[in-house]
N, C-alpha and C positions, 0 to 999 in steps of 0.2 A: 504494500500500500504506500503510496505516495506521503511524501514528510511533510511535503509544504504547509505553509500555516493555516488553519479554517478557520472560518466562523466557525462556533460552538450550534448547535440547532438544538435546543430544547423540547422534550416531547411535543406540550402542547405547540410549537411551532410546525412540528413535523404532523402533526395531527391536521392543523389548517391543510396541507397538499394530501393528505388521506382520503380525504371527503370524494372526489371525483376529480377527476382529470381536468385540464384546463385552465388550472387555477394562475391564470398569466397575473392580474392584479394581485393577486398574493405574493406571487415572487416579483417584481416591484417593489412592494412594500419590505420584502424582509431582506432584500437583496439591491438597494436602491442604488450602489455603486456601477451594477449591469445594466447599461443600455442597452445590447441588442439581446433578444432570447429566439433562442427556438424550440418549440415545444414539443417534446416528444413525450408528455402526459399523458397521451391520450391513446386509443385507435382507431383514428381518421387517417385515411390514406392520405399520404401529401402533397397525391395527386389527382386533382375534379377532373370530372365530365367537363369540357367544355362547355357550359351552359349558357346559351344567350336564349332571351323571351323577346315575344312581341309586345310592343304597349298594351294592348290589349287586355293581355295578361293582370294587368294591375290596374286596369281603367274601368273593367266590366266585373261582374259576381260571375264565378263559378257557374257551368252551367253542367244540367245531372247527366248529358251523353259525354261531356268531358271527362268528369268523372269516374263514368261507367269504362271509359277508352283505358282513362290510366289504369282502372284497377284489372284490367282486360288484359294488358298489355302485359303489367306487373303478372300477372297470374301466368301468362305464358314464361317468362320469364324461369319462374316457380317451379312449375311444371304440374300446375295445379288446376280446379277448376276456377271460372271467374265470379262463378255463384257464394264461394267462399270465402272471399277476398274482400276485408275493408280497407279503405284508407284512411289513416291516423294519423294526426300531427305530429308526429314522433310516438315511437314504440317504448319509450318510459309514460306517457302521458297514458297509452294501450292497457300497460302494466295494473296503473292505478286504478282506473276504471273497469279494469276486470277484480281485481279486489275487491271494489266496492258490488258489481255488479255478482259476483259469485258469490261470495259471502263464506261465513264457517271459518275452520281452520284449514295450516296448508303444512305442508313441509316443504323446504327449498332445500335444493340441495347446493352444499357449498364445503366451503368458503367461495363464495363468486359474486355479483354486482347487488349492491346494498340496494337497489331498487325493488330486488325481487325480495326482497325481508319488508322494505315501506308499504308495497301494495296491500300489506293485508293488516297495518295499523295495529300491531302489539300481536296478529291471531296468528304467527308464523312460528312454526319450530323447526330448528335446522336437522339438516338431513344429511348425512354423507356423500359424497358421492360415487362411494363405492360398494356403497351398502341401501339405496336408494328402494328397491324391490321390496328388501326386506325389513325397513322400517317406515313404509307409510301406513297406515291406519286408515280402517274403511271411516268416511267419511272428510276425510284430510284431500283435499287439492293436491299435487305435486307439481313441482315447479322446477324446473331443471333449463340452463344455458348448454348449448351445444355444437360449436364448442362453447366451453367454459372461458370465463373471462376471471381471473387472470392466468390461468395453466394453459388453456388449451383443451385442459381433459375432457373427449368426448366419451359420454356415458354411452354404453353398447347396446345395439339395438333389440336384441334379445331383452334386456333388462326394461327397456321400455314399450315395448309388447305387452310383456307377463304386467308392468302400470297400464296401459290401457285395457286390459281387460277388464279390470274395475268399475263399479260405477261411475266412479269419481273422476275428478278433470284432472288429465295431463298438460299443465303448457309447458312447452319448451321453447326458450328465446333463442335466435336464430340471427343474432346480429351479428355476429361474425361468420357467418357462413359463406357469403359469395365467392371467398376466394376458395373453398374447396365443397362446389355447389353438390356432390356427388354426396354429400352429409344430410341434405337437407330433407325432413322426414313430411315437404307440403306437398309432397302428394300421395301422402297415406292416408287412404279411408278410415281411418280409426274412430269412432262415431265421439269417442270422448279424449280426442287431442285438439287444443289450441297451440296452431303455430304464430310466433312475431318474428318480423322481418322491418330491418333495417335499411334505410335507402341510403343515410348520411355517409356512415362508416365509408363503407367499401368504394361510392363513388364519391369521396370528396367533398360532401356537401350539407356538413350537417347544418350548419344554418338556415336550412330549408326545411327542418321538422317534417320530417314526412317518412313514415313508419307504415305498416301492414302488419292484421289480424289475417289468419287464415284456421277458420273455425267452422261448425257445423252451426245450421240457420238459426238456430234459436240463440245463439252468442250472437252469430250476424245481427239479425234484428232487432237485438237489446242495444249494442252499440250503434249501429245508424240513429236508433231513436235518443241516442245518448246525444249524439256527434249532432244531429238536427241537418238540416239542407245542405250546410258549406264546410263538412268537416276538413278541409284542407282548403290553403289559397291558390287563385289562379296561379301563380307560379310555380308552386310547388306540383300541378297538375302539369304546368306547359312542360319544365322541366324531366319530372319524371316520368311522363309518360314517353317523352322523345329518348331520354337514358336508357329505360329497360328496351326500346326497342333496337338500342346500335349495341347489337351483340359482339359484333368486330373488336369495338372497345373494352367492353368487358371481357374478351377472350384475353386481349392483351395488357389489361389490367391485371387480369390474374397468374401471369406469367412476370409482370415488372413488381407485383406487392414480394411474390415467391420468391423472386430472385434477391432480393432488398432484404427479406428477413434473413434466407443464408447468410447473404453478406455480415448484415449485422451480428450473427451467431459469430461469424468467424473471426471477431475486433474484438466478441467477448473471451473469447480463448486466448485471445493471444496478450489479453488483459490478466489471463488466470483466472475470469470469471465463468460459473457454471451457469449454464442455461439451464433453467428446472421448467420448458416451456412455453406454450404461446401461442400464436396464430399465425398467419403470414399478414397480420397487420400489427402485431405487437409482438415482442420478449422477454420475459420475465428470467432475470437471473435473482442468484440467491447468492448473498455473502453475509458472514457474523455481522458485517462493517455497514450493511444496506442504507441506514443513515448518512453514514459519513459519506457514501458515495452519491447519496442523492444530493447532497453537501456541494462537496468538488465539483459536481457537475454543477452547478446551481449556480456556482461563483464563475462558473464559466460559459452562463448562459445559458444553461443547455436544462431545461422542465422536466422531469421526469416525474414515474406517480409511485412511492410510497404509500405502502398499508399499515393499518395501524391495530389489526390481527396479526398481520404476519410482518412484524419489524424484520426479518431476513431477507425482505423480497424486494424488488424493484421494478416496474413495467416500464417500458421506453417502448415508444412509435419508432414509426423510419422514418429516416433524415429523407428530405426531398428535394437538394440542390448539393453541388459539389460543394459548396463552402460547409453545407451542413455536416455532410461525414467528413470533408478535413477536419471538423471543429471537436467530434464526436472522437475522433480518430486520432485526434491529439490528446484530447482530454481523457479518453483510457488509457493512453499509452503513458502518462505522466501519473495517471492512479498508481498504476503496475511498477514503478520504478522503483528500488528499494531506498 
């Protein structure tokens, strides 16, 4: 580990970048010497859709064959039916309203994204992820990411079969799936799975809110009646509905996240750092020192996302311009120095 001098970072300081990814005004504030940052907090690819809209878009309301196009398109997309498929201002937003809208207790399985413990307001008890099967309880919801966010750990399809045979509802969140879409369980008939899918992540965009349910009709039309006429904006329809249709992009999207996560595995090696994990849009390595290293980077500009269950851990996005992995690329290399 590198000698140079640090800030000290205090729990509750490391606590504030705990919370969720992104925390740029955070680091700012506790790091006010760094001008420039780049944020690898998060896993948003660091590379959009090229997205342009028409005025239109933003001048006119939403209308329901627009609508009906995006979720159509999306659903092909999927590889699912269209009848299935809502669209949602973001799939944390999805999350909550199926909590509220389901009701009861749930089990989550984790350690994995603090959203899926919020949706259900104190009624959640955690769940392993490796023991999922054999600890839900008939009347307990299950709730499982897949992959998991921050491992990667995808729970095995088997195990989630023998969950939906049950009465009870299976979701499983899906927002890292596009980069290895051959995962994705939205086109299994399963009468009692909810799938959510994310539009942000994978292509670049989360500022757009715009998320998908992919459920059977009586979840359907509780949330449409939830969401009311305009549950997403004209933009986020022009946009995503033109995105899920340039496959081209997405082929080649999911060949440049791929190649970006090896690379970054392989700066963590040659740092001494272990990869315990991920997705090809994020990394999670593991050191005793996981602090101090979200530290050093920090003083070097460079956001990373510390947990605060698992003080050993660290997630970092990809870097998305050459100056970003010189920057990344220096700053391991100066960790690793004895």
């Amino acid at each position: 580990m590198a000698q140079a001098a640090r800030i000290a970072i205090a729990p509750p300081d490391i606590a504030r970048f705990a919370v969720h990814g992104g925390r740029i005004d955070a680091a700012r504030a506790a790091y006010s010497a760094v001008a420039d940052w780049i944020d690898l907090s998060t896993g948003l690819s660091p590379w959009a859709w090229p997205a342009t809209i028409d005025a239109s878009a933003l001048t006119h309301l939403p209308t329901p064959d627009a609508l009906a196009t995006l979720e159509a398109t999306a659903a092909a997309a999927f590889g699912t039916s269209a009848a299935g498929v809502v669209a949602v201002p973001g799939s944390d937003l999805a999350l909550r309203l199926l909590g509220r809208m389901i009701g009861g207790h749930a089990a989550v399985a984790g350690p994995g994204y603090s959203g899926h413990v919020a949706m259900w307001a104190g009624r959640a008890v955690a769940a392993g992820l490796g023991s999922l099967a054999d600890s839900a309880r008939t009347g307990e919801t299950v709730v499982v990411a897949r992959p998991n966010n921050p491992d990667g750990h995808v729970v095995d399809i088997a195990t989630l079969e023998r969950l939906a045979e049950r009465d009870d509802w299976l979701i499983v969140d899906e927002a890292f799936v596009d980069a290895t879409p051959e995962l994705s369980l939205a086109g299994q008939a399963w009468d009692s799975l909810i799938v959510l899918r994310s539009f942000g992540k994978f292509y670049g965009l989360a500022g757009l809110r715009l998320g998908f349910v992919i459920a059977p009709p009586a979840i359907v039309q509780g949330l449409r009646e939830l969401l009311g006429d305009w549950p997403v904006s004209g933009p986020a329809i022009a946009i995503g509905t033109a995105a899920y249709a340039d496959r081209d992009w997405a082929a080649m999207q999911v060949a440049r996240v791929t190649e970006a996560a090896a690379r970054l595995d392989g700066l963590f090696a040659g740092a001494g750092l272990r990869v315990a994990g991920g997705t090809a849009l994020f990394r999670l390595v593991e050191t005793p020192h996981a602090h101090a290293l979200f530290d050093h980077l920090a003083q070097r500009g460079i956001l990373t996302r510390p947990f605060a269950d698992r003080p050993q851990a660290l997630r970092l996005g990809l870097p998305g311009t050459p100056a970003a992995w010189d920057r990344i690329d220096t700053a391991l290399n100066d960790w690793s120095k004895p």
